[in-house]
Structures are given as structure tokens and as C-alpha cells.
C-alpha positions as CSV (number, residue, x, y, z in Angstrom):
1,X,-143.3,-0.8,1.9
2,X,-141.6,-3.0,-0.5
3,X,-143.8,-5.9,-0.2
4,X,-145.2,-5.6,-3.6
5,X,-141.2,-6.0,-5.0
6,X,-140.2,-8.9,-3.0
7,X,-139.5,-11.2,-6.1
8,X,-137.5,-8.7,-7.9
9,X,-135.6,-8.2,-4.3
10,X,-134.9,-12.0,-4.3
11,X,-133.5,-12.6,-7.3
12,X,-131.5,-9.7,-7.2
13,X,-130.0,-10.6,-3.7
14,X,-129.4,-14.1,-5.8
15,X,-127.8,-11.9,-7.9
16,X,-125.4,-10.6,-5.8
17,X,-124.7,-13.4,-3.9
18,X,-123.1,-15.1,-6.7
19,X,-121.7,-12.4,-8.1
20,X,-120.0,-11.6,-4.7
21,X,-118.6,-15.4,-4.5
22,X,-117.0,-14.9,-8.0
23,X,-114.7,-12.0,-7.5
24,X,-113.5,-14.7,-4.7
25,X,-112.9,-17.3,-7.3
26,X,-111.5,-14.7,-9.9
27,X,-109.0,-13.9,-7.4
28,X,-108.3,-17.6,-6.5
29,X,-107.9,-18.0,-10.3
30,X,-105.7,-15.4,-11.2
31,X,-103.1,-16.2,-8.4
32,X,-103.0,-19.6,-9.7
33,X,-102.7,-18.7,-13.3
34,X,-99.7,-16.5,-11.9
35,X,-98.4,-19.2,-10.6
36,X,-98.6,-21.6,-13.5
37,X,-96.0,-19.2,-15.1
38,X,-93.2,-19.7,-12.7
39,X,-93.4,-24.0,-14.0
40,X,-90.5,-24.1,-16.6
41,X,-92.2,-27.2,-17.8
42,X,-93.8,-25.5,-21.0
43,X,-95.7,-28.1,-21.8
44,X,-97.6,-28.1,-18.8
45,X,-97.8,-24.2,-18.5
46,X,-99.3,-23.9,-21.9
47,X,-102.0,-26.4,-21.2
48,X,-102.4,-25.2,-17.6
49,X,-102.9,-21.7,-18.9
50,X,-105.6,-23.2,-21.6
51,X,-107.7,-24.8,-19.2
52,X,-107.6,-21.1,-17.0
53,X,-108.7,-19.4,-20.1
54,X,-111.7,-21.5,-20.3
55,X,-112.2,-20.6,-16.6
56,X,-112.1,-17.1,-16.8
57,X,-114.1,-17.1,-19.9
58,X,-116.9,-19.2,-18.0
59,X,-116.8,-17.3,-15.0
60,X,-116.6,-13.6,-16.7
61,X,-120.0,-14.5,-18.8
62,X,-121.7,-15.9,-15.3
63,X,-120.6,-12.6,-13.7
64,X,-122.1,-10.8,-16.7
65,X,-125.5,-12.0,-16.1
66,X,-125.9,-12.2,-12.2
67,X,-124.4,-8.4,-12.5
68,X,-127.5,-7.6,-14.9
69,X,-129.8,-9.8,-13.0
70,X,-128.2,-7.7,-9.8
71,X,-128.7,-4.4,-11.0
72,X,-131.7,-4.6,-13.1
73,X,-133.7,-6.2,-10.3
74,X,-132.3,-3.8,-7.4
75,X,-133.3,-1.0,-9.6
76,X,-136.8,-1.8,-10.2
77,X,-136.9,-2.4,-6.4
78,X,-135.4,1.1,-5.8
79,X,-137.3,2.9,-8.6
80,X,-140.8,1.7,-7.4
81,X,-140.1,2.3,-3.6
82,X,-138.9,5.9,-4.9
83,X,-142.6,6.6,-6.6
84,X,-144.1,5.5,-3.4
85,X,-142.2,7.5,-1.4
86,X,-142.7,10.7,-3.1
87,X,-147.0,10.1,-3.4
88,X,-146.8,9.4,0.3
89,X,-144.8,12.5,1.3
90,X,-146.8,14.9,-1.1
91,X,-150.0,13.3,0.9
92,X,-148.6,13.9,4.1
93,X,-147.7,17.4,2.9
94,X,-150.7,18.1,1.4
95,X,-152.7,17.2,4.8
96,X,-151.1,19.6,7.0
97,X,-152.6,23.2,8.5
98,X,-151.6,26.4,7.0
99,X,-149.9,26.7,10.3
100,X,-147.3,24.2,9.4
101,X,-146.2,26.4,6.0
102,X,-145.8,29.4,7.1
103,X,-142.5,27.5,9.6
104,X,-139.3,28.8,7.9
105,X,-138.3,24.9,7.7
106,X,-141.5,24.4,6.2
107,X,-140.8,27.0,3.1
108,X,-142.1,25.8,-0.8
109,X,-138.5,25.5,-1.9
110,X,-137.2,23.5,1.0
111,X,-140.5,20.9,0.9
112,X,-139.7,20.3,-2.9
113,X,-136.3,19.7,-2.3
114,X,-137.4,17.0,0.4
115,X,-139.3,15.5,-2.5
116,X,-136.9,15.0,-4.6
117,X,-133.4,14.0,-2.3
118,X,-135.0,12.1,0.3
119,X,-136.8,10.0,-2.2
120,X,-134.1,9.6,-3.9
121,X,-131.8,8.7,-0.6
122,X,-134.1,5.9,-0.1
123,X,-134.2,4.9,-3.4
124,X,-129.9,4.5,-3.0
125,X,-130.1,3.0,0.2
126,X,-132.6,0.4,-1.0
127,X,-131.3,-0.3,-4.5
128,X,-127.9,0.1,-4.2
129,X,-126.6,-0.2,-0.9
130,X,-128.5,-3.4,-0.2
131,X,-127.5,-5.3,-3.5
132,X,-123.8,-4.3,-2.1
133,X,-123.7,-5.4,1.1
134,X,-125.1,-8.6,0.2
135,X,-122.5,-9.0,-2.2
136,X,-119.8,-7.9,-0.2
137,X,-121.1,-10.5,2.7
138,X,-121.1,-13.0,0.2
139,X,-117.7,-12.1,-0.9
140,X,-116.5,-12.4,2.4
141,X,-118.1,-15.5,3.7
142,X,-116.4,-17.2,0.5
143,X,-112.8,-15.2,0.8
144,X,-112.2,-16.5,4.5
145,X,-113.5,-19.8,3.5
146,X,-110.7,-20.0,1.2
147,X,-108.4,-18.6,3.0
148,X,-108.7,-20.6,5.7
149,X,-108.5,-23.6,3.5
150,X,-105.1,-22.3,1.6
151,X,-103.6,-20.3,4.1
152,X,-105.2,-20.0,7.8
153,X,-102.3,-18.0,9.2
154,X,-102.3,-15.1,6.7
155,X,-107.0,-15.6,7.3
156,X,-106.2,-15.1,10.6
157,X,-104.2,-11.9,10.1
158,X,-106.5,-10.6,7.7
159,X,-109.5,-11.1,10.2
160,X,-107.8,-9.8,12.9
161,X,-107.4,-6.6,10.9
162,X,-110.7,-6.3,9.6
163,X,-112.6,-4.9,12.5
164,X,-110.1,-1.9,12.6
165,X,-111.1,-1.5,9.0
166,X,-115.1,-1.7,9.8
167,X,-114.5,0.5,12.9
168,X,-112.8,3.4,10.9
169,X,-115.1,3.1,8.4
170,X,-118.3,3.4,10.7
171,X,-116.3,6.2,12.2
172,X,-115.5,7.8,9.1
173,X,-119.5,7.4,8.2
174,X,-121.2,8.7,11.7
175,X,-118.9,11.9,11.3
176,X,-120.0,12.3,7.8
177,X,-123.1,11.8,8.3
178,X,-123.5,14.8,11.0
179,X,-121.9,16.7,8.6
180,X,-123.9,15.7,5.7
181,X,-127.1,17.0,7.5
182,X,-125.7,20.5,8.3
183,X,-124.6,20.6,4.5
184,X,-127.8,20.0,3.6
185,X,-129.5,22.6,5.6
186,X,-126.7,24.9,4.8
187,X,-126.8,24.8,1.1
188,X,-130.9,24.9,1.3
189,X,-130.7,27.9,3.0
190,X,-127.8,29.6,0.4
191,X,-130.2,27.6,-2.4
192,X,-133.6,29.4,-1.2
193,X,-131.8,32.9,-1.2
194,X,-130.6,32.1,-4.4
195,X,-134.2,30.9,-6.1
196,X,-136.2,34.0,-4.4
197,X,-133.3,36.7,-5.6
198,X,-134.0,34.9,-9.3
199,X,-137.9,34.8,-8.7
200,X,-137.6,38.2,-8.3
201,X,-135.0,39.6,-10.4
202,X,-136.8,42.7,-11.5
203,X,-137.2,43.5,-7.6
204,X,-133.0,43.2,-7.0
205,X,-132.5,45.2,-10.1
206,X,-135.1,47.7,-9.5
207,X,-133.4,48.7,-6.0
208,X,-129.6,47.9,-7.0
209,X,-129.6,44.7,-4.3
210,X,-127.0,42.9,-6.3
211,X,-124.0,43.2,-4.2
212,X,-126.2,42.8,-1.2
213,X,-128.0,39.5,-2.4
214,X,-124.7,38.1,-3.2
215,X,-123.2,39.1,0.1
216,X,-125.8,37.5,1.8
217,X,-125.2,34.9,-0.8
218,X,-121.2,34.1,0.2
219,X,-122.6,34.4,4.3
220,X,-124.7,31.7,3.8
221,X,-121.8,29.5,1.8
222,X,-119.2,30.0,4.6
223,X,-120.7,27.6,7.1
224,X,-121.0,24.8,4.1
225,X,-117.5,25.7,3.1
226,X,-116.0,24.8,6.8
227,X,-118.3,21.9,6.8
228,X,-116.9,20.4,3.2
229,X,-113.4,21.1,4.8
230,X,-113.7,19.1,7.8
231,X,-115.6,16.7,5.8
232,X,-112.6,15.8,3.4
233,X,-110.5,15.7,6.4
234,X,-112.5,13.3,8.0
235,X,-113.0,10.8,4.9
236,X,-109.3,11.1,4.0
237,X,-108.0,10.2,7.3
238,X,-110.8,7.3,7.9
239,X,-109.9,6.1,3.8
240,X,-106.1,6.5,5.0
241,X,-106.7,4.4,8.1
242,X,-108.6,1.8,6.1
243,X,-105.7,1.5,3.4
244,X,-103.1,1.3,5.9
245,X,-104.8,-1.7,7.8
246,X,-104.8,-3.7,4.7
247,X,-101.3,-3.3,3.1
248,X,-100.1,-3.8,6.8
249,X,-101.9,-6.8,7.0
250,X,-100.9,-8.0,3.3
251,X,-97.2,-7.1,4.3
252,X,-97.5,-9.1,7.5
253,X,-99.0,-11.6,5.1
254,X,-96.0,-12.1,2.7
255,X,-93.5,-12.1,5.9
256,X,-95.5,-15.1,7.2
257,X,-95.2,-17.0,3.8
258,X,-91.2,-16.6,4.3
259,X,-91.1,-16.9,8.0
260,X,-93.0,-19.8,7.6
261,X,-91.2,-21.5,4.6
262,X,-89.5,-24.7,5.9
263,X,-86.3,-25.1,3.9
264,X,-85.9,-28.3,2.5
265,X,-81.9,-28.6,3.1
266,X,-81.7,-27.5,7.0
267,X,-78.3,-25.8,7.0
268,X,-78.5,-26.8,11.5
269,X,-80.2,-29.3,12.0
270,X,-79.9,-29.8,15.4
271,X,-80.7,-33.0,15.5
272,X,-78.5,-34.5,12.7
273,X,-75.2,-36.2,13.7
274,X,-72.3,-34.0,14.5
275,X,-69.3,-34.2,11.8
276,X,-65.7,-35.8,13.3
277,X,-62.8,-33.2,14.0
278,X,-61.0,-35.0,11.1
279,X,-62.0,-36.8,8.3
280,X,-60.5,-39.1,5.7
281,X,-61.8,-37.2,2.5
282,X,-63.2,-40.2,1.0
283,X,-66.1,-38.9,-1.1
284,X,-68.6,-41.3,-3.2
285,X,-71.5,-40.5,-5.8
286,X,-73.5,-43.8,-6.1
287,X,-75.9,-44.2,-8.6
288,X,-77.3,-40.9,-8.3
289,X,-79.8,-39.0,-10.4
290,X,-80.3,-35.3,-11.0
291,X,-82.1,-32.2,-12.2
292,X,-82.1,-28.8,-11.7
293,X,-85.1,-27.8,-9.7
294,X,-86.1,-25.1,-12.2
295,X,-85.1,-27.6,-15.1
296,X,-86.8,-30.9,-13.8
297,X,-87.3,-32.3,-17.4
298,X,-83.5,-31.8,-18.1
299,X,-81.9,-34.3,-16.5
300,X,-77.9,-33.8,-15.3
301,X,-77.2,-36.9,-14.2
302,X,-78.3,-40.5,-15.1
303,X,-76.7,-43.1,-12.4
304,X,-73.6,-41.3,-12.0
305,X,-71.3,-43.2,-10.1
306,X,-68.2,-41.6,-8.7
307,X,-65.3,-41.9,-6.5
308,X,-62.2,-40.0,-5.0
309,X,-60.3,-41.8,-2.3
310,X,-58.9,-40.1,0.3
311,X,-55.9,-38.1,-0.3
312,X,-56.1,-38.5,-4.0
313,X,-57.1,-36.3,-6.9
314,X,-60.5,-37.3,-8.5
315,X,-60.0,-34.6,-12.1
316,X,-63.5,-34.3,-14.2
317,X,-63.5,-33.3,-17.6
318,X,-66.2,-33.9,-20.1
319,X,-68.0,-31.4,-22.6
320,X,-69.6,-28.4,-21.8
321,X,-72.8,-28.5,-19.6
322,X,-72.2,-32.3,-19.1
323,X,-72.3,-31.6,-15.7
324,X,-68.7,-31.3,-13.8
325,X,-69.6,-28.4,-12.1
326,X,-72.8,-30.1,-10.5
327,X,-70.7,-32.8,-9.4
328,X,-69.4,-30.2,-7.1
329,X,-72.7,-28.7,-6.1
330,X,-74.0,-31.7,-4.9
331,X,-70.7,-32.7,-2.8
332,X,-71.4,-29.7,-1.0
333,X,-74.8,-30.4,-0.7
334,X,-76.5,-26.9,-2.2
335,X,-78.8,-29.7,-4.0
336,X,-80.1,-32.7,-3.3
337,X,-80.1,-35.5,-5.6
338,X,-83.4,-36.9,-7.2
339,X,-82.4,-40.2,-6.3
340,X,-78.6,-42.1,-4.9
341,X,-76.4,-40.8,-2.2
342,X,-73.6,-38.6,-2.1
343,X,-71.2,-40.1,0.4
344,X,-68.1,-38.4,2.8
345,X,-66.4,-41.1,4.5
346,X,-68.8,-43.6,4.0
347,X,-71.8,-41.7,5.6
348,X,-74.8,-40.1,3.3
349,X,-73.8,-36.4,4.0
350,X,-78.2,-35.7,4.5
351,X,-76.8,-37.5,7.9
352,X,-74.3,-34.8,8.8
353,X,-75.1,-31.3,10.3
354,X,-74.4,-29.6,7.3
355,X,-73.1,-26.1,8.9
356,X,-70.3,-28.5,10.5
357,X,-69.4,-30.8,7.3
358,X,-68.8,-27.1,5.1
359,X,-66.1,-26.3,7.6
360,X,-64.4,-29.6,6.0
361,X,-64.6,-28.1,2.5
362,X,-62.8,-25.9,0.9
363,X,-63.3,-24.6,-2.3
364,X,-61.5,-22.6,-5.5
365,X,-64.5,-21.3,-7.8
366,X,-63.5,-20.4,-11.5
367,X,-64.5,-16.5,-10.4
368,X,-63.3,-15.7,-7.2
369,X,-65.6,-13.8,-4.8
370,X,-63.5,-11.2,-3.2
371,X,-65.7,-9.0,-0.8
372,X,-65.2,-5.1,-1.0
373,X,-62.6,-5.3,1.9
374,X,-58.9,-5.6,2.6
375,X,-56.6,-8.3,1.1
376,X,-56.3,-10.0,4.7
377,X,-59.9,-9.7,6.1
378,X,-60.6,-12.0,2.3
379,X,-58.1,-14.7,3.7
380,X,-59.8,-14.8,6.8
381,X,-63.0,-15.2,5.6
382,X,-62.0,-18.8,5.0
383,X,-61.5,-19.4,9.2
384,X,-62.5,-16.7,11.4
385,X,-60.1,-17.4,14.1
386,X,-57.3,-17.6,11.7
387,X,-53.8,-15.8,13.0
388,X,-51.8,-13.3,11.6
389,X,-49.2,-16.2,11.1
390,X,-51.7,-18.2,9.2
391,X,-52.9,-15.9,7.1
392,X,-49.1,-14.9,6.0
393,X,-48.4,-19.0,5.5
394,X,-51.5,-19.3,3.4
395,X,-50.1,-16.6,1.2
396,X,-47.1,-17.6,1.1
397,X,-48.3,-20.9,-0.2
398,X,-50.6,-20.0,-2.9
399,X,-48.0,-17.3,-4.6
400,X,-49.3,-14.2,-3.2
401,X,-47.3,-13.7,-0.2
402,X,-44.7,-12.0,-3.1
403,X,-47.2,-9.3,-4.8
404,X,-49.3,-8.5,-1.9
405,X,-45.5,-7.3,0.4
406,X,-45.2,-5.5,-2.8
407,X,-48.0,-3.2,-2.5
408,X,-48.2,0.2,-0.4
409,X,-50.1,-0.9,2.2
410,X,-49.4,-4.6,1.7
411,X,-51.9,-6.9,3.7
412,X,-54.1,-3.9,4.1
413,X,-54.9,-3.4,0.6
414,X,-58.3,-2.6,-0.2
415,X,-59.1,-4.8,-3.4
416,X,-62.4,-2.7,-3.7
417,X,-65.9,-3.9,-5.1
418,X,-66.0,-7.6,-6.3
419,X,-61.6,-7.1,-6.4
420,X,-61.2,-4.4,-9.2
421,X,-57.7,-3.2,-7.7
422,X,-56.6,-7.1,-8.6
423,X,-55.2,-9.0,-11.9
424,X,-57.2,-12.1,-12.5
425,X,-54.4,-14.6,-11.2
426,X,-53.7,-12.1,-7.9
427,X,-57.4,-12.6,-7.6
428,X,-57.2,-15.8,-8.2
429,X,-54.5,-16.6,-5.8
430,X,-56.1,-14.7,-2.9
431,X,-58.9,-17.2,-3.3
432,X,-56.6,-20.3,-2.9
433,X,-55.0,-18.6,0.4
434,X,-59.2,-18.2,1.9
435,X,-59.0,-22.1,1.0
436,X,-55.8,-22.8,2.6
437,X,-55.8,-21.4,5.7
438,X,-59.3,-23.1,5.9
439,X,-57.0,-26.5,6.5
440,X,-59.8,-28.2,5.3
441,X,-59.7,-32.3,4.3
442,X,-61.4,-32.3,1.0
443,X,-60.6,-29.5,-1.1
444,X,-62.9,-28.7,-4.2
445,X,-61.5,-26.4,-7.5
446,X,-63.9,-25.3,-10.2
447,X,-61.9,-24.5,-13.4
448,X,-59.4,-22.6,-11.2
449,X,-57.3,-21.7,-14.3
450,X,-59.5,-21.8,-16.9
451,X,-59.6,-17.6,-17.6
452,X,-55.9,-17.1,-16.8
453,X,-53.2,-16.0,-19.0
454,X,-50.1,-18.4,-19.1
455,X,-47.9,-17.1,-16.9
456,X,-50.7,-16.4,-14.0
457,X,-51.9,-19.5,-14.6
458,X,-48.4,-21.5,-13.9
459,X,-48.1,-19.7,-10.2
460,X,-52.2,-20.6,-10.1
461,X,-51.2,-24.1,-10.5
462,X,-47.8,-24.4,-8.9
463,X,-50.0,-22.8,-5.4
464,X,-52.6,-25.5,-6.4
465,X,-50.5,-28.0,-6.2
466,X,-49.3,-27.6,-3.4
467,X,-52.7,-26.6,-1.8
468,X,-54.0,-29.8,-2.7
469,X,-51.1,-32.3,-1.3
470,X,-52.2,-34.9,1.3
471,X,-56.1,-33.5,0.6
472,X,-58.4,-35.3,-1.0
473,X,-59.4,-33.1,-4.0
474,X,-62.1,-32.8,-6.6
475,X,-60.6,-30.6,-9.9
476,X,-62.9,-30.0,-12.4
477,X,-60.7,-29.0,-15.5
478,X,-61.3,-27.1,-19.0
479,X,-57.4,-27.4,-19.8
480,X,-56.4,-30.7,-19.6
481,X,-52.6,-30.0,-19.9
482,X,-53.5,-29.5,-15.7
483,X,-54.6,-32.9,-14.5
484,X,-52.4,-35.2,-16.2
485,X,-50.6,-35.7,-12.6
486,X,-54.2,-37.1,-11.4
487,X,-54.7,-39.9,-9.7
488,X,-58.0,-40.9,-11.4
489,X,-59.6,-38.6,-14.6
490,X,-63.3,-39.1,-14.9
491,X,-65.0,-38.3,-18.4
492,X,-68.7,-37.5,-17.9
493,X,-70.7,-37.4,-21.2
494,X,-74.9,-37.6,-21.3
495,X,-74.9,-38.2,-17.7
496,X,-72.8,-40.5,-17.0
497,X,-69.6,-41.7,-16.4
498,X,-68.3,-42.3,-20.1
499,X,-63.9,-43.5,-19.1
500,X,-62.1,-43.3,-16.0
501,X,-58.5,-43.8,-15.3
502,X,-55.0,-42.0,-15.3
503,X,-53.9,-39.9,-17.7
504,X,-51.9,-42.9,-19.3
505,X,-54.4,-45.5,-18.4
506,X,-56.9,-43.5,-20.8
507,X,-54.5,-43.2,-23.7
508,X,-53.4,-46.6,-23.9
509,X,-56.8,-48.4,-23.6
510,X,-59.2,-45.7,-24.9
511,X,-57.0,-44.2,-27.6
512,X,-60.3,-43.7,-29.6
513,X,-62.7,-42.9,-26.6
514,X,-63.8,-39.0,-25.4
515,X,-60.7,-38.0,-23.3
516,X,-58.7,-39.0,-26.4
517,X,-60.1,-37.0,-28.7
518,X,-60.5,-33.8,-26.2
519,X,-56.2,-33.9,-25.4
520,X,-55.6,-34.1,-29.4
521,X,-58.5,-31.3,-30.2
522,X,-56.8,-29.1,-27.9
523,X,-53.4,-29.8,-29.0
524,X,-54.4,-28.9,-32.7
525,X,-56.5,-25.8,-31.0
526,X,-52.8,-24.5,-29.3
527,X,-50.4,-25.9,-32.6
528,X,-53.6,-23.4,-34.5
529,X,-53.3,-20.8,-32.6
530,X,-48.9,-20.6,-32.3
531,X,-49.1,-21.1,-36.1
532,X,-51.1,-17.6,-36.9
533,X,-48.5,-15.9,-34.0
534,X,-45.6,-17.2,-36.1
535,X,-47.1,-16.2,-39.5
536,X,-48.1,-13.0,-38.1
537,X,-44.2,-12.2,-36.9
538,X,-42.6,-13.8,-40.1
539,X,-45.1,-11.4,-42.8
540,X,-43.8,-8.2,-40.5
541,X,-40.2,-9.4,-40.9
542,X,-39.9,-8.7,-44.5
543,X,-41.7,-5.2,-44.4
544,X,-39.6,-4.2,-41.3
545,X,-36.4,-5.2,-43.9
546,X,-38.2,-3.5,-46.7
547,X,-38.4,-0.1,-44.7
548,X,-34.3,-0.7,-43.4
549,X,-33.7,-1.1,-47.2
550,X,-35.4,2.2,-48.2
């Protein structure tokens, strides 16, 4: 019947075939262009995002056409079968016996409602479901393509799903469908009563059959009323079903692309070598460079070359962001450098189990991390199989052994969320006990004193010191007034090493250099800031005499 139409069906079936594969690529597309925005190279996201533009540009004024050359085609295709339809039915109705119209099915209103809905259901399965289940197997064909391309596990999932999807939804269609047809029959029915009792007004009117009519009218509406209800039912449960399918198969989706995420710094690695029960605590940094995955056109480090020998204190100093605390970072391995080695007694720590080497480290941040718990599950924290004894000797060592047996509930103190109940240095000094009783070999302090008053910062440092004796220990340092007692001072400026050498050694022979000019800026910094403090007391003296005077 729709031989006459078969090049208007062919070019709109072209139509929707590549309109189907370009809601594929616009998906492709926008994912990467989402991804392009996560680059902190601005350079290349700005021309990355350019060249996209173009893209979407291009491929939005190709979907524009094949979507006309889809629709406009289909239609005529749909519109022309819908003509011949309705001559052919009116042929076939006009042929029968007299016979066949008096049948209550066969009624005038009924047979011109045929004419017009099940021509036109024709037309809509014709015209438009046709051009969209070629465009939807199109769609398809390209989607798992792809996907099998970029990610076959999350295809596969997705596949596995989608015959639950089509199921409910052929379910969800063959229960409507039943439906549909007594609906249809229903409402005729109420519609037929309704056309005669309008046909024949002056008749209803004339005998007073109004409440009658519409009685018969709501009887006829209560079987279509039940039907619409189950029907709603039905497609809601079947749309539910659907919908639940495919966010359970796009959440199983993203778990795969973290479960299946292969770290590049294996934490135990089973097969890497095992660390000695003891090391020396020599550490090395030779020639290494570095940058900040997020920052890779900002480099850290240009062939940084450093060394602490074991039992000694390595102290780095250096301008802000130059680096020190990096230095640290990469001792303990949370990065890895773009190119050198970072060295532990000799041996490139990638070599090491890296779960095992940690338990050789210990470290002192600038903030200390105190968990919402009590003061002595905090020490522990540092060796889970630490005693009661060693706990108390930790503390004891790093200065808190006096203020914690001061509290009410001493040991059991809860120092609440991030350590609220505690004073900076108490903090500070609970933080060097979790190191101690660690007993670790190389011992690693990130500005430990930088945000402490004076007097919390001389018990910070006198429990440092003695934290740090016989260890080899990395310090990096804001207030240089604390590493003059190291054995080597290493000035990093622009990436590099810049001096190193004692505290003296770096006076005499660089009395110009960087470290030079840092100990005399903070000296005139501290002579600064006593000056206001005395000029402040001595302009108060003179008022306070005034006042006596008065």
C-alpha cells in the first residue's frame, strides 16, 4: 500500500539513520568537552573547547537537516497512506448489505469514527513510529559501538540491562494495548449516547430525559474510568521499572570506573621488596624533577639534589611556595617525581612496599590532625600496639605528660572535633607524642612551630629536640631562630638547591647569599615589632602619671 511512497520512505529512513548516529556523537562530544574542563592547562582547554564548538556547531546544523528531511518525508509517507486508507474503508463500507448496518457495532456514529482514528492510527504507526525506531536502532548500533570501543565493561552492563528494559516496555505496551481497545469501545458507546441525546435535544427536553440521559451518560463512563485507572497504573509501574534499570545500570557503571581504576602508587604491592626491621635513615633526592599533577606546567622542582645522612638533621628553608613542603611529600612518597629518585638507605623507595616503609616515618605536620577521640587513643594512632607505658613515655617526652595529668579525666580527655578542647601548642604536642611512640628512624616536621606563641613554642621545640635525637630528621622551618643547631641547612629558591651548609658555614661564606638575608629580614621583622610594644608601653606611662597627678 505504500508502494507509490517508497522514495520519500528512503530518504527519510536516511534521515533517521543519521540523525540517530548523531545524538551518539553529541553525547560522545559533550563528555569530552566536560572533560577538557578538568585540564588546568588553559591554554590547551581554551583551544580544546574552540575546536568542540566548531563540532557541535557542524553537527547541530547536520542534525537540523536530516531531522527535516526525517520528518518531512515520513509525513508525506504517513499523510498519503492516511488518504488511501480512508477511500478504501468508505469503499468497503459502502459495499456492504443493509444487513450489516443495522448491527449495533455497525451504527453511523461508530463507522465515522473508524474513519477517522484508524486512519489516522495507521498514519502514526507509519509516519512516526517507523522514522523512530529506525532512528533509535541506529542510535543504538552506533552507542554500543562506542561503547565498546571506550568502555566495554560498563557496554556490557548496559546490554545486559537492556532486555529488562525492552521486556517491561513490551509488557507495559500489550497491557495497554488491551486496555486501549476497551477504552475505545467504551468511550464510543458513552460518545454515541451523547451525539443522539444532542441530535435530538428537542425530544430529551420535550419529555424532561435530562437527568436520565446523563445517568445513562455517567453508567457508560464508569467502565472507561476503571479502565484509565488501571491503565496509569500499568504505564507508571512499566516507566518505573524502565527508569530504574537504567540508573542502576549507570550506578553500576560509575562503581566499575572506580573499582576498576588502577592506582598509580600501589600502597601493597605485593610483590615489591619488603622494608628491613631497622633502617639507617639515610634519605637522598637526586636530580629530581617535579610538578603538581593538577599544575603540570608549574614546575616545583628543577634537578633538586638533596641529602640527610643518617642520624642528622637535614633543615629546609627557602621562600614561600619554593617548595619545602614537597620535599616532604615526595620522601613519603604521596607523589611521584617527573623524573630522579628519591632514595632511603640507598634504595629508590618505588622498590619498597610502601605500607611497610610509612611505618619507618614519622611525621609532625604544621596543623595537627587530632581525631574526635580521647587524648590517648590520638597517641596510639601513631602504633596500634602501643602500651599504656609507651604512650605515658611519649608524653612525657614531648611536654604533655604535665597538662594532660592536669586535666579531670587526664588521658581520657575527649579533645572533640578536629581538637577544639586543646591550645595550639597542647595540640601541637599531642602530635609529637603520635610521632614518638611511633619509634620511627626518619622523623619528618612541617613547620612544627610556625603558628605558636612563644612560650608554647619553646616546650614545642624543647619535645622536638628531643624527639629528633639519634633520628635522622627532615625540619622544614619558617622561623629560623629553630635550626641553627642543624647539621646541614638547605636553601631552596626557583627549584633548586640555591646554599647548603651549617648555620655558621652559611654566614661566613655566603654572607650576601639567600639564608643571609632571610636571618637579618627576620631580625629587623622581631627588633620592628618589640620597638612598637615598647613605644606603646612608654606613651601609656606618661598618661598613667598624668591621671596620679590629677
Amino acid at each position: 500500500m505504500n508502494s507509490p511512497e517508497w522514495v520519500y520512505a528512503l530518504v527519510g529512513s536516511i534521515g533517521s539513520v543519521v540523525c540517530g548516529s548523531l545524538s551518539a556523537f553529541f553525547a560522545y562530544v559533550l563528555s569530552a568537552v566536560l572533560s577538557v574542563y578538568y585540564n588546568p592547562n588553559h591554554a590547551y582547554m581554551s583551544r580544546e573547547i574552540g575546536k568542540y564548538c566548531y563540532l557541535l556547531i557542524g553537527l547541530s546544523s547536520a542534525a537540523l537537516i536530516f531531522n527535516t528531511l526525517q520528518h518531512f518525508f515520513w509525513d508525506i509517507v504517513g499523510e498519503n497512506l492516511t488518504k488511501r486508507v480512508r477511500e478504501k474503508m468508505l469503499a468497503a463500507v459502502l459495499k456492504n448489505e443493509m444487513a450489516w448496518f443495522d448491527q449495533e457495532e455497525n451504527e453511523s456514529a461508530r463507522i465515522a469514527a473508524r474513519l477517522a482514528l484508524d486512519a489516522n492510527n495507521v498514519r502514526s504507526a507509519i509516519g512516526d513510529r517507523i522514522s523512530v525506531i529506525v532512528q533509535n536502532t541506529a542510535l543504538m548500533l552506533v552507542a554500543c559501538t562506542a561503547g565498546f570501543v571506550l568502555q566495554w565493561r560498563l557496554a556490557l552492563v548496559l546490554i545486559a540491562v537492556f532486555p529488562l528494559v525492552v521486556a517491561a516496555t513490551v509488557l507495559q505496551k500489550m497491557f495497554m494495548t488491551g486496555f486501549s481497545g476497551d477504552l475505545e469501545a467504551a468511550h464510543a458507546k458513552a460518545t454515541q449516547l451523547a451525539g443522539e441525546a444532542i441530535a435530538n435535544v428537542r425530544t430529551v427536553a420535550a419529555f424532561n430525559s435530562e437527568s436520565q440521559i446523563i445517568g445513562l451518560f455517567t453508567t457508560n463512563l464508569q467502565i472507561p474510568l476503571r479502565r484509565c485507572f488501571w491503565k496509569g497504573q500499568i504505564a507508571g509501574t512499566g516507566f518505573g521499572i524502565a527508569q530504574f534499570s537504567l540508573y542502576a545500570s549507570y550506578a553500576l557503571g560509575l562503581c566499575f570506573d572506580l573499582l576498576d581504576r588502577k592506582t598509580e602508587i600501589e600502597p601493597d604491592d605485593p610483590d615489591a621488596t619488603p622494608v628491613p626491621d631497622r633502617l639507617r635513615g639515610e634519605v637522598e633526592i637526586k636530580h629530581v624533577d617535579f610538578s603538581y599533577p593538577t599544575r603540570p606546567d608549574v614546575p616545583i622542582f628543577r634537578d633538586l639534589s638533596l641529602r640527610a645522612r643518617a642520624g642528622k638533621i637535614l633543615a629546609l628553608v627557602g621562600p614561600s611556595g619554593c617548595g619545602k613542603s614537597s620535599v616532604i611529600a615526595l620522601v613519603q612518597r604521596f607523589y611521584e617525581p617527573s623524573s630522579g629518585r628519591v632514595m632511603i638507605d640507598g634504595k629508590d623507595i618505588r622498590k619498597y612496599n610502601l605500607k611497610s616503609l610509612r611505618k619507618h616515618i614519622a611525621m609532625v605536620p604544621q596543623e595537627p590532625c587530632l581525631f574526635a577521640a580521647t587524648i590517648y587513643e590520638n597517641i596510639a594512632y601513631g602504633h596500634e600496639s602501643a602500651t599504656e607505658a609507651e604512650i605515658i613515655e611519649a608524653a612525657t617526652l614531648s611536654n604533655a605528660h604535665k597538662f594532660i595529668s592536669g586535666l579531670p579525666d587526664g588521658y581520657n580527655t575527649f579533645v572533640g572535633e578536629r581538637g577544639v578542647q586543646l591550645s595550639g601548642g597542647q595540640k601541637q604536642r599531642i602530635a609529637i607524642a603520635r610521632a614518638l611512640v611511633r619509634k620511627a628512624e626518619l622523623m619528618l616536621l612541617d613547620e612544627a612551630t610556625s603558628a605558636l606563641d612563644a612560650e608554647s613554642e619553646r616546650l614545642v621545640q624543647e619535645a622536638l629536640d628531643r624527639a629528633c635525637s639519634g633520628k635522622t630528621t627532615i625540619v622544614v622551618a619558617h622561623r629560623l631562630s629553630t635550626i641553627r643547631n642543624a647539621h646541614v641547612i638547605a636553601v631552596i629558591d626557583d627549584g633548586k638547591v640555591a646554599e647548603q651548609g651549617s648555620h655558621s658555614h652559611l654566614l661566613k661564606n655566603h654572607p650576601d647569599g639567600c639564608y643571609a638575608r632571610m636571618i637579618q629580614l627576620q631580625r629587623f621583622t622581631h627588633n620592628q615589632v618589640i620597638g612598637m610594644t615598647s613605644g606603646s608601653s612608654s606613651s601609656a606611662r606618661p598618661k598613667d602619671d598624668e591621671e596620679r597627678e590629677g
